[in-house]
N, C-alpha and C positions, 0 to 999 in steps of 0.2 A: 619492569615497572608497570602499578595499573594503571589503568590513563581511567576518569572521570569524565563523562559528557555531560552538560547539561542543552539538555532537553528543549527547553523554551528556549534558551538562548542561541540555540541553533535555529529554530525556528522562525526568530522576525531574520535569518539570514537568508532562509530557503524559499526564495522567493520565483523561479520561474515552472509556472505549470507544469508536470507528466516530465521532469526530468530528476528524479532517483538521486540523492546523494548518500554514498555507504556512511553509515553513522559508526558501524561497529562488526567486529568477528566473532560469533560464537561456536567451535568447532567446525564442522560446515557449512556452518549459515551465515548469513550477512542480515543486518539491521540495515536498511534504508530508509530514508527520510522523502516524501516527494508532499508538493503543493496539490491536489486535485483541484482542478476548477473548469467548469465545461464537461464535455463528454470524450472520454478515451474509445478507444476503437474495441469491437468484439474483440475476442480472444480464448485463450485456453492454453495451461500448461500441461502435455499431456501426461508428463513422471511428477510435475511436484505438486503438494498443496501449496496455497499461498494464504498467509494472516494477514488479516488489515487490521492496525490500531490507530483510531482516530484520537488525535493529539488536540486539535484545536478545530472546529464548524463541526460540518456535519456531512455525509456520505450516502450514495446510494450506489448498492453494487446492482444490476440488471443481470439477471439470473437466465439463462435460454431454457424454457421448459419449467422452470419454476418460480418462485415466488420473488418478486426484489427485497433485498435486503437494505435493512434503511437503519445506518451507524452514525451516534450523535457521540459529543466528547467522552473521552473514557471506557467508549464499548467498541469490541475486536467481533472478529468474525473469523474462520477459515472457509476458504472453498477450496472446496476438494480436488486433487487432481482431475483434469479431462474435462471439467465443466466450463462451458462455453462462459464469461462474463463479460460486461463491462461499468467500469467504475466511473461515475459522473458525479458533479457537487454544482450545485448554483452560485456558492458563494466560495471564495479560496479557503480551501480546510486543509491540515494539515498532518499526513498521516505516513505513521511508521508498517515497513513491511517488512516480515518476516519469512525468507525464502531460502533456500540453498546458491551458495554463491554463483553454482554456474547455472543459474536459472537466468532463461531470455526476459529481462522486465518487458519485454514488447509482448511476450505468446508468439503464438503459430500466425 
C-alpha cells in the first residue's frame, strides 16, 4: 500500500525541540521531521551528508571554518560529510532531514 503524509499537519504535531521523528523510508534513507529552536551542540557526521529542509521559520547552520548558513521557508541546504556544525533557530522552525537511516542524529 502507499501511505500519503501530510506535511503541515504533521507539523502543528511536532512539537518538542531537537527530538527527530521518522516521517518516511526512501531506500536507505529516512525523512525526519524535528522542531529547531535554540542552539544544538557542535557536531559532525564523519561517512554521511546531511539535508536540512526548512518546512516552516527559519534556520541558522554555524559552519566550523566557514561561512553560516542562514535557511528561510522552502530553502535546503546539504553539509557535507566530516564538517563540523551546529544548527540553531530563535524562533521554533520546523525542518525535514534527510540522512541515511543508520545515521547518529546526535554526530560524534
Amino acid at each position: 500500500m502507499i501511505s500519503v503524509t501530510d506535511i503541515e499537519k504533521l507539523a502543528l504535531k511536532t512539537s518538542e525541540p531537537w527530538s527527530p521523528v521518522d516521517v518516511a523510508y526512501v531506500n536507505d534513507q529516512v525523512i525526519r521531521m524535528a522542531v529547531f529552536h535554540g542552539v544544538y551542540h557542535w557536531h559532525r557526521h564523519v561517512e554521511e551528508d546531511e539535508l536540512f529542509y526548512v518546512v516552516e521559520g527559519s534556520i541558522t547552520i554555524k559552519v566550523r571554518g566557514g561561512e553560516d548558513v542562514r535557511l528561510n521557508k522552502g530553502q535546503l541546504c546539504v553539509i557535507p560529510r566530516n564538517v563540523e556544525h551546529c544548527p540553531q533557530s530563535d524562533e521554533p522552525s520546523v525542518v525535514l532531514l534527510f540522512e541515511p537511516r543508520d545515521l547518529k542524529s546526535r554526530g560524534d
